[in-house]
N, C-alpha and C positions, 0 to 999 in steps of 0.2 A: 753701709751703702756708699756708693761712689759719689763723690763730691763737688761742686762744681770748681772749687780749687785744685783737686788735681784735675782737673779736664784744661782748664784755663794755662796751667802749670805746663800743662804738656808730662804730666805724669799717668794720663793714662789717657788712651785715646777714643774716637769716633769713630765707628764704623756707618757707611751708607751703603746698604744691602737693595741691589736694584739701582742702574745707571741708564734709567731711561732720562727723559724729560727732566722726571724729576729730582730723580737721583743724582743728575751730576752735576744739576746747580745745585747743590745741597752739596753733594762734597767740593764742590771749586771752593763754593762760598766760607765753610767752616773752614778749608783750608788755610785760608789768610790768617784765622786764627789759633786753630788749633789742630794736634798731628790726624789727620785722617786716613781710615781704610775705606775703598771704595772697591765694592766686591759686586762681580756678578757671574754667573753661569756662562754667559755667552763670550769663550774664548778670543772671537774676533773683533769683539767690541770692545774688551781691554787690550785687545792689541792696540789696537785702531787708537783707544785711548794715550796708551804709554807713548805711541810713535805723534801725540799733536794732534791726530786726525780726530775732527769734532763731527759727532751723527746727526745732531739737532739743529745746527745753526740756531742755539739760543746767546752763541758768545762766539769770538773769533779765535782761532786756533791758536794764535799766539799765546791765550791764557792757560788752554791746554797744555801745552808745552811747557810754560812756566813752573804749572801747579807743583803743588809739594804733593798733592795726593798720593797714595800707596797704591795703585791700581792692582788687583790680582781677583781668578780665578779658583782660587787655594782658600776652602771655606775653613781650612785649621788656621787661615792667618784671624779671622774670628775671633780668635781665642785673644789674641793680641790688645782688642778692646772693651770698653765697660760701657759704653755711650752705644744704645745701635738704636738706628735711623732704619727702618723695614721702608719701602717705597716703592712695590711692585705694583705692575697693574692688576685691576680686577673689572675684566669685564663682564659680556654676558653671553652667554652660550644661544644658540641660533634660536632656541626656543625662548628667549627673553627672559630665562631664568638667569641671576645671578652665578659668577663662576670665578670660586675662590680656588680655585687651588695651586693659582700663583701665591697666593699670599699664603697658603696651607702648605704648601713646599718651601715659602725661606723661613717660615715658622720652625719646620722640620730643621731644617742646616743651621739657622745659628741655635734652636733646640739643643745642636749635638755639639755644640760648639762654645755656648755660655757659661761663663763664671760666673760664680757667687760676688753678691752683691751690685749687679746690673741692672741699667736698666734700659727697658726696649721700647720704642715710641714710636708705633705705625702711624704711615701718613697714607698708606692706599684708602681708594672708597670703600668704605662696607656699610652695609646699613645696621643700626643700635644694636649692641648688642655683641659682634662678631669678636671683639679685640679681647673680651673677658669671656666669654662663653664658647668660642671656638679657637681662637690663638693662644692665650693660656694655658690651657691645657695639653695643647700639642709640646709649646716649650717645656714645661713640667715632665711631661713625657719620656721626650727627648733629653732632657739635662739632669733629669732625677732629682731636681731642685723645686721648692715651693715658693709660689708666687706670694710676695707680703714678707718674707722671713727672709728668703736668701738671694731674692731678685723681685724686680718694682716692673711696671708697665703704665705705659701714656698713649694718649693720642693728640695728634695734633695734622686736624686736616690738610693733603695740600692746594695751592691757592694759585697754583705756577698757571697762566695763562700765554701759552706755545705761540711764538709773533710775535707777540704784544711789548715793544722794547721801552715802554713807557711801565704799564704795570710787572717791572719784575720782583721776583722773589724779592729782594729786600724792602721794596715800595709796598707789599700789599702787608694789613695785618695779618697778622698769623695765631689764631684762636689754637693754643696749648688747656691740652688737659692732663690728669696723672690719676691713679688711685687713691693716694692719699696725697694731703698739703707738704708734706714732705719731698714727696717725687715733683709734685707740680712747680714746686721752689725751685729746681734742680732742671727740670724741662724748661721751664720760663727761662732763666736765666742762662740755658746754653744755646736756645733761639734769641734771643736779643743779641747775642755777639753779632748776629749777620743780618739782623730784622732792621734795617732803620726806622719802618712806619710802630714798631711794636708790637706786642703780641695782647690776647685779649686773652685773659684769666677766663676758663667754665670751670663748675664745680665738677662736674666730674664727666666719666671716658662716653658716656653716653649721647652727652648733649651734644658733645664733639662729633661724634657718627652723624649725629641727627645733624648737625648744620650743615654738614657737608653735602650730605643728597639732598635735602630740601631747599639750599640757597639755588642748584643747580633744578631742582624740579621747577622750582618759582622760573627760572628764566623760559627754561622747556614750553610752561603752559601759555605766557606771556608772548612768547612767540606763535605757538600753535594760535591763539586768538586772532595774533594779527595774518598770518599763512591764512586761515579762515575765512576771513574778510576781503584778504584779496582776493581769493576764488569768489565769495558773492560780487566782489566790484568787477570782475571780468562777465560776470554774466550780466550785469547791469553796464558793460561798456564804459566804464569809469574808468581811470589810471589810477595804482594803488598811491604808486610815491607824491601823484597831484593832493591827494586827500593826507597824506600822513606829513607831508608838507604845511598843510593848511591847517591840521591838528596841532603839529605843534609849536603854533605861535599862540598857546594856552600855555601856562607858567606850569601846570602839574600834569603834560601830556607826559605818557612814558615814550621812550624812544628805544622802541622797536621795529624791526624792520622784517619782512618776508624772507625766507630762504631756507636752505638745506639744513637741518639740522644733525650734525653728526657729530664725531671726534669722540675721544674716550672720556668726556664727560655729561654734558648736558645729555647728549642721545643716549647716554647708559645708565645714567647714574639715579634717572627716574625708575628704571626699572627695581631698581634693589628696596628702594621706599614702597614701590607696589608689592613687592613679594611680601614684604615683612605685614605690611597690613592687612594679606590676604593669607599670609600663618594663623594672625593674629582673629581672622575672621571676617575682616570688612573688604569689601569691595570700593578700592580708590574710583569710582566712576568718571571722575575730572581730570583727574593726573590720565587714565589709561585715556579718553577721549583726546584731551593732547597730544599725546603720544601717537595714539592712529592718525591725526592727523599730518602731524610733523613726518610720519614715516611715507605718507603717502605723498608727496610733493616732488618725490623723481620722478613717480608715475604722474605727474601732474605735468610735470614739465614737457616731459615725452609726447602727452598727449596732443599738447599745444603745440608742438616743433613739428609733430603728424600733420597737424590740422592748417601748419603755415606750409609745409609742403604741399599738401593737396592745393590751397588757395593757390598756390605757384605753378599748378598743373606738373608738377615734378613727380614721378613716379617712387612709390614708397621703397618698392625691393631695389638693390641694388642702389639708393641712397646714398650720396658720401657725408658725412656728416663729420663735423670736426668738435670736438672740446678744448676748448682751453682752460685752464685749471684742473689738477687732480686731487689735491690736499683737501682736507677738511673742511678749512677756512683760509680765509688768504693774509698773503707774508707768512706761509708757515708751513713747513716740510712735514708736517704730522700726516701720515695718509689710514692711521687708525680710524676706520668705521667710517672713511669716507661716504657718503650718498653721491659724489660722481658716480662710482662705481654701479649704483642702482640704476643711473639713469643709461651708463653704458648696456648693462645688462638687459634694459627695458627695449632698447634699441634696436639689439642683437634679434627682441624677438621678431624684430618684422623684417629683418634679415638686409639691417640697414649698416654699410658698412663707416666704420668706426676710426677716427685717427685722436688722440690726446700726447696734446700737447703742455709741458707742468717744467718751466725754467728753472723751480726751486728746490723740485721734491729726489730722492736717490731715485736712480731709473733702475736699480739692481732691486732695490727693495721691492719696488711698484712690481714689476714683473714677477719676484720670488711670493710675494702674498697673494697677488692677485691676478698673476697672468698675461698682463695687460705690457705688452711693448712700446714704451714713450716714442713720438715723433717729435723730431726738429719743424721750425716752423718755414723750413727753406722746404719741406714735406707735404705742408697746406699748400695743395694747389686745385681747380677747376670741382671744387666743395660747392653741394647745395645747400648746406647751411653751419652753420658755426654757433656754438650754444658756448658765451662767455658763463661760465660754470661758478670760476672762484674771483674774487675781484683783487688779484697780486698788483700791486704796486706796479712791477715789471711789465702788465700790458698796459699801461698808464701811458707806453707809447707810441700803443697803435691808436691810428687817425682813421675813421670811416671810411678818408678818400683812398688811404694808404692799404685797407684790406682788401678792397673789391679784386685786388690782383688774385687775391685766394679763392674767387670763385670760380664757379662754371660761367662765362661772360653770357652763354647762351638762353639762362635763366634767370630771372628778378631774385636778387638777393636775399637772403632770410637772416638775422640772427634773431638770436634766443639770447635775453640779454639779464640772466637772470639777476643780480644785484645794483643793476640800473646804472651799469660804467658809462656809457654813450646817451646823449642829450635823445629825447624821442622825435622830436621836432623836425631834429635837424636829420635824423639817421631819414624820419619817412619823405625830406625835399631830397635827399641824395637818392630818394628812389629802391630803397632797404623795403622789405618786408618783415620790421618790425615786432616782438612782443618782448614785453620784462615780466616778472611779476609785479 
């Protein structure tokens, strides 16, 4: 089996299969220390790669450019290393079913690709069970080689948080697993080259699956409770952030907050713990209540930007509405599983017309996934309302007095202020037609 002296050595190398989010801080990072392959299917991304150009804005180009990384296309360069990093996405298919078959297709390629004595360490979501009962076998498959004799497998969830430039990959622990104390020796110690916070020892590939959907379901439902409570406090005419203010000046209040839940974790990764429980025969009742909740709060929002329209005497059809923010969450160019998107879509049905506005996100992307044509904000103009959607850093410098240019002057102002950026106070003495959640 491969060694962690020759990996360290630079006698045999890394490969990181998948160069999204995760994969190419994963290959920057081992870069520094060790020879890395960084492979993916999508030819224009390792272009984009080789030539500097960075897709994620999770690091500045100039590191790009730097890297030692191998960047290629060319799944027989595979062959070249003993270390592989699998780091595809797995989301969910529209019917809320889990949908492996990104991870079931790099399974396939470095399958046809692996040498004896490897070993492979998925970091996509799966729920218990998938990395030995369904990925193993594909590679066995594929390579003609037996798992435990002439190649090893691990897992080790990833932890990468898209924005977030305080928790990065090397700051957050990183929970390694392996099939046997041998491989896990060997996973542990080629994650600690670029872990500074360290990594945490599970016994085995399972518990690893299991922490990964359930850290992210725990935030899902925690969230859903507090989205909940804001819809009661709106119907009891309460403000939510006055009460979640006031909560937590208690020393063991959690700090949660209302909003959109999406992006390619917490909004999906509940899904795949419900499936498996519901193979298994139980019906998750808590988790899926969650979930209907959290999925319902575009239609929520919609409802309430309907209902400050009317209070404004503003006619529903023909409506110009504006968004700002498209991404996920804000400071962060991920627009996987956005819920903008729903609330765009909710909009459209009452044939309210539509502008978004997103300073940080690709406007090639936004359009090729999802149709949707980005506007400049020199484009907001005589808008009956404007729904702050994502809370970017970057509209930190509009002033209340400074938007009203963007409306119709003819009508009392509306935003939709969903993450609570503007003081409420002061937006309804400026004469705003106010709501957050």
């Amino acid at each position: 089996m491969i060694s962690f002296r020759e990996i360290i050595n630079r006698e045999e190398k890394v490969s990181i299969i998948g160069l999204g989010y995760v994969g190419i801080s994963l290959a920057v990072s081992f870069a520094q220390k060790v020879d890395v392959i960084g492979f993916d299917i999508d030819v224009n991304k390792i272009n984009n790669y080789k030539n500097g150009i960075g897709l994620t804005k999770e690091f500045d180009d100039d590191v790009l450019r730097n890297t030692t990384v191998f960047f290629t296309s060319d799944e027989n360069k595979l062959r070249d290393a003993k270390f592989h990093i699998i780091a595809v996405p797995t989301p969910i298919y529209p019917n809320k079913l889990p949908n492996l078959q990104y991870v079931i297709e790099a399974s396939k390629t470095l399958g046809r690709n692996l040498s004896k004595d490897s070993i492979v360490v998925y970091e996509s979501t799966v729920y218990p069970g998938v990395t030995q009962e369904i990925c193993v076998p594909i590679l066995e498959k594929e390579s003609g080689l037996k798992c435990g004799s002439d190649f090893k497998v691990g897992y080790s969830p990833e932890r990468i948080n898209p924005g977030d430039h305080i928790h990065k990959l090397e700051n957050i622990v990183k929970i390694v697993s392996g099939m046997d104390s041998e491989t896990l020796d060997i996973i542990d110690k080629v994650y600690n080259l670029i872990i500074k916070a360290g990594t945490y020892r599970v016994e085995n590939i399972r518990i690893a699956e299991a922490a990964k959907v359930i850290e992210n379901t725990q935030r899902d439902i925690n969230i859903a409770l507090i989205n909940e409570i804001c819809i009661i406090l709106h119907k009891l005419d309460i403000d939510t952030k006055s009460v979640l203010e006031a909560i937590s000046t208690k020393w063991n209040s959690l700090n949660f907050t209302p909003g959109l839940v999406g992006g390619h974790c917490i909004g999906v990764d509940t899904y795949f713990l419900t499936y498996i429980a519901k193979e298994l025969g139980y019906s998750p009742n808590l988790i899926l209540s969650g979930r209907k909740v959290n999925d319902y709060m575009s239609q929520y929002v919609v409802e309430n930007t309907i209902e400050k329209l009317m209070e404004s005497n503003k006619s529903i059809k023909g409506a110009n509405v504006a968004i700002l923010g498209f991404s996920f969450k804000e400071n962060c160019s991920d627009i996987r599983n956005t819920k903008v998107m729903d609330i765009i879509n909710e909009l459209k049905k009452y044939n309210i017309n539509v502008k978004v506005v997103d300073p940080i996100v690709n406007p090639d992307e936004v359009i090729n996934k999802y149709g949707i044509k980005l506007s400049n904000e020199k484009e907001i103009c005589n808008v009956d309302a404007i729904i702050f959607a994502v809370a970017h850093e970057d509209f930190s410098k509009y002033s209340l007095n400074n938007i009203k240019s963007m409306y119709n002057p003819d009508k009392k102002p509306i935003i939709i202020d969903i993450k609570g950026i503007f003081d409420k106070n002061q937006a309804e003495l400026l004469g705003y037609n106010y709501w957050r959640l």
